[in-house]
N, C-alpha and C positions, 0 to 999 in steps of 0.2 A: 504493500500500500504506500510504505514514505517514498516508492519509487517515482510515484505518482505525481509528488507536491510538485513543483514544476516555478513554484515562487516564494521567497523566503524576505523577511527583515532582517537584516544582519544589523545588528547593535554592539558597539565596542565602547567602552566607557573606560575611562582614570580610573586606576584603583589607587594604591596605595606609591607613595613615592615623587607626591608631587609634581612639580615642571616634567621629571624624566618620567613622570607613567601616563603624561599628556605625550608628550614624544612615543613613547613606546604604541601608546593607543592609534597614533598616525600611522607610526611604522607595519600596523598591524591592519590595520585599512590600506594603505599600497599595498601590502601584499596578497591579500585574497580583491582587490581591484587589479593583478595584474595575472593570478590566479583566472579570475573570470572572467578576463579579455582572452584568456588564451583556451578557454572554454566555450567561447561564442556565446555565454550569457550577458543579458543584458546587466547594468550595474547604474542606478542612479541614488544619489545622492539625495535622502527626501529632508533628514535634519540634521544640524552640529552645532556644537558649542565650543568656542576655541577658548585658548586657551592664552593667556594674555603672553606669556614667554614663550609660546609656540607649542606647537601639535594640537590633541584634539581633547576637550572635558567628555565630551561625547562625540559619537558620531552614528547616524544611524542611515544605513544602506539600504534600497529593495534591490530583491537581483531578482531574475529571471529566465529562465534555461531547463531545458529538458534535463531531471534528475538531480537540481541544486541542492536537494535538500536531503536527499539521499546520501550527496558527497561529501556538505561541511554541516551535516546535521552533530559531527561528533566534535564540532570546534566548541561547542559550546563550553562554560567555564573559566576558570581565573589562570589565566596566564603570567608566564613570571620571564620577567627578565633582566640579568647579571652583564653590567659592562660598565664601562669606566664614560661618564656623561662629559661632553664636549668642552662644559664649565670647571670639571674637576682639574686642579691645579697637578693636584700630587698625585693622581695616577689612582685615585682608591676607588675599587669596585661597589658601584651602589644596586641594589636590587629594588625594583620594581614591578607592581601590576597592574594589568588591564583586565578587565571580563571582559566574556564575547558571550552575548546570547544571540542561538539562531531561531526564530519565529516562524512556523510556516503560516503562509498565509490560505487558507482552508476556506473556501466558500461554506459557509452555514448548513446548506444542504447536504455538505460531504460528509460531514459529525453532526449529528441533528443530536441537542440537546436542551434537555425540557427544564423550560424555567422554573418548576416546582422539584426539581434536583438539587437546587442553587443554592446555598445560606452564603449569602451576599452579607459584609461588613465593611463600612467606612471606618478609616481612624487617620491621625494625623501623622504626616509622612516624619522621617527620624534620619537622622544625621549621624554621623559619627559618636560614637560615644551614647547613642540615643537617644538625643537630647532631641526634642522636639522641634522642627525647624518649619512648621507651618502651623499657622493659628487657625487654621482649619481643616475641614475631615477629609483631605484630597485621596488619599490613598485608599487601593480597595485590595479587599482579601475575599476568593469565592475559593468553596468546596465545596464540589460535586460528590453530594452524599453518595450514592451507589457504590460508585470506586474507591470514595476516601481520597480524592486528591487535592489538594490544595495550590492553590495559586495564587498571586498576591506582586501589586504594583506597586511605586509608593515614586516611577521615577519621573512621571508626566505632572504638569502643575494643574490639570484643573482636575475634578473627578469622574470626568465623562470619558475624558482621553485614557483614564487608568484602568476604568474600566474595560474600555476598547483592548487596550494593551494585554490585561489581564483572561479578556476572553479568546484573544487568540491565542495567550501561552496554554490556556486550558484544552483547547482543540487539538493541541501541538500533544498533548500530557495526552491525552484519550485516544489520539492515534496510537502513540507509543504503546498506550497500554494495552491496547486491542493486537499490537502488534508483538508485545510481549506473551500473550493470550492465547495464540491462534502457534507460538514456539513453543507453549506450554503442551499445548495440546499432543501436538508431535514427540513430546519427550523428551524435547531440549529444560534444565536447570540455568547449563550456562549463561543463558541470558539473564535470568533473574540475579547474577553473581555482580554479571558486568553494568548490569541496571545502577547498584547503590554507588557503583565504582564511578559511576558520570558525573554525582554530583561532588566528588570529592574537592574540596577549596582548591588546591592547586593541582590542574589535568597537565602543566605544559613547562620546562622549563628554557628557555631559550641565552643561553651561556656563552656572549662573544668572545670572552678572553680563550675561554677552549674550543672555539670552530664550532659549536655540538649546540643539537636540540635532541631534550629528552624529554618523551611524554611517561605520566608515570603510571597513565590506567595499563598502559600494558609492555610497559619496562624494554621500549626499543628506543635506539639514541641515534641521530643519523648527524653525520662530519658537515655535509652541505649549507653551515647555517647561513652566508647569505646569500647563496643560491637559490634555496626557500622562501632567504626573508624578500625574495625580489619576485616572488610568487610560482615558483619552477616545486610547486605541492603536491606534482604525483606520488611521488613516492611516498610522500605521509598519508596520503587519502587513500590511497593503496592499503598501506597498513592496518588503519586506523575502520578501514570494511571488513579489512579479512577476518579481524580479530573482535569486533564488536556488532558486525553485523550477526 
């Protein structure tokens, strides 16, 4: 079925790391942008937030291509990255993240799900530390009783948009799980292993001083780092199907 999806939101956001995980965030937008030119999917740029010292606070991409979401459905997660920043004097390695979530974008008809499944909650979106950074109830959280799954927004400013946001990652969740479902059924476990392993805080490490990216849901490390970082991603997406698909 995810072979199906055919259109995705690619979202990358600053994680931790300041100025260098805006840069890193950019660097990670060229590269699945030069990834999806050499794909013949389409790639447009719908929103971003810069970043006053350069790179990206956010960035959010639609692509569009036969089987997109099948191929970087597994980028999803916090990305890490170790290299010595442009500004650093003395040479000392700083580390940084980015998240990438991938969205598929799923016509309503394709996952039909009934509003009386929903327990829909507003609350106020949270910042670092917690602390509450809107004086109003913008953020939304739905769980779809039947499956027990939970989803939740908290990154768009009004509560209509978070909602939007939040009902496609649930279509995205109800694929997955239909498709976890239908592996069950056949007599596959191993997915259910590799399932908790996706949402692990850090999927990805990406290591300029030693040439290397290593993902760590399934412990393969490849030399090519900026050959990949300049979007040349078969050979990860290769991987990253054999082993999790």
């Amino acid at each position: 079925m995810t072979n199906k999806v055919n259109k995705i939101l690619l979202e990358i956001r600053a994680g931790a790391g300041g100025d260098e995980a805006a840069l890193f965030a950019e660097d990670l937008g060229k590269m699945y942008k030069n990834y999806c030119k050499d794909q013949g999917w389409s790639f447009k740029v719908k929103d971003y937030t810069r970043n006053k010292e350069g790179g990206f606070k956010t960035l959010i991409i639609k692509v569009k291509g036969k089987g997109v979401y099948s191929a970087l459905r597994h980028e999803s997660g916090v990305h890490r990255v170790q290299r010595v920043p442009e500004t650093e004097s003395s040479g000392r390695i700083h580390t940084s993240t980015a998240s990438v979530a991938v969205l598929p974008v799923i016509k309503p008809s394709k996952v039909k799900i009934n509003d009386n499944d929903l327990d829909v909650n507003f609350f106020r979106s949270s910042g670092p530390g917690g602390q509450n950074v809107n004086k109003v109830e913008t953020a939304v959280r739905i769980t779809h009783e039947p499956s027990g799954i939970t989803v939740s927004s908290q990154e768009e400013r009004s509560q209509a948009r978070n909602r939007e946001r939040a009902m496609a990652m649930l279509r995205g969740e109800l694929l997955e799980h239909r498709r976890k479902k239908k592996q069950e059924k056949i007599g596959s476990t191993r997915k259910e292993q590799i399932g908790k392993a996706q949402r692990a805080e850090k999927i990805r490490t990406y290591n300029f001083p030693q040439n290397r990216i290593t993902d760590h849901r399934i412990g393969k490390k490849w030399k090519q780092l900026e050959r990949i970082m300049d979007g040349d991603m078969d050979v990860v997406i290769r991987a990253m199907k054999k082993k999790l698909d």
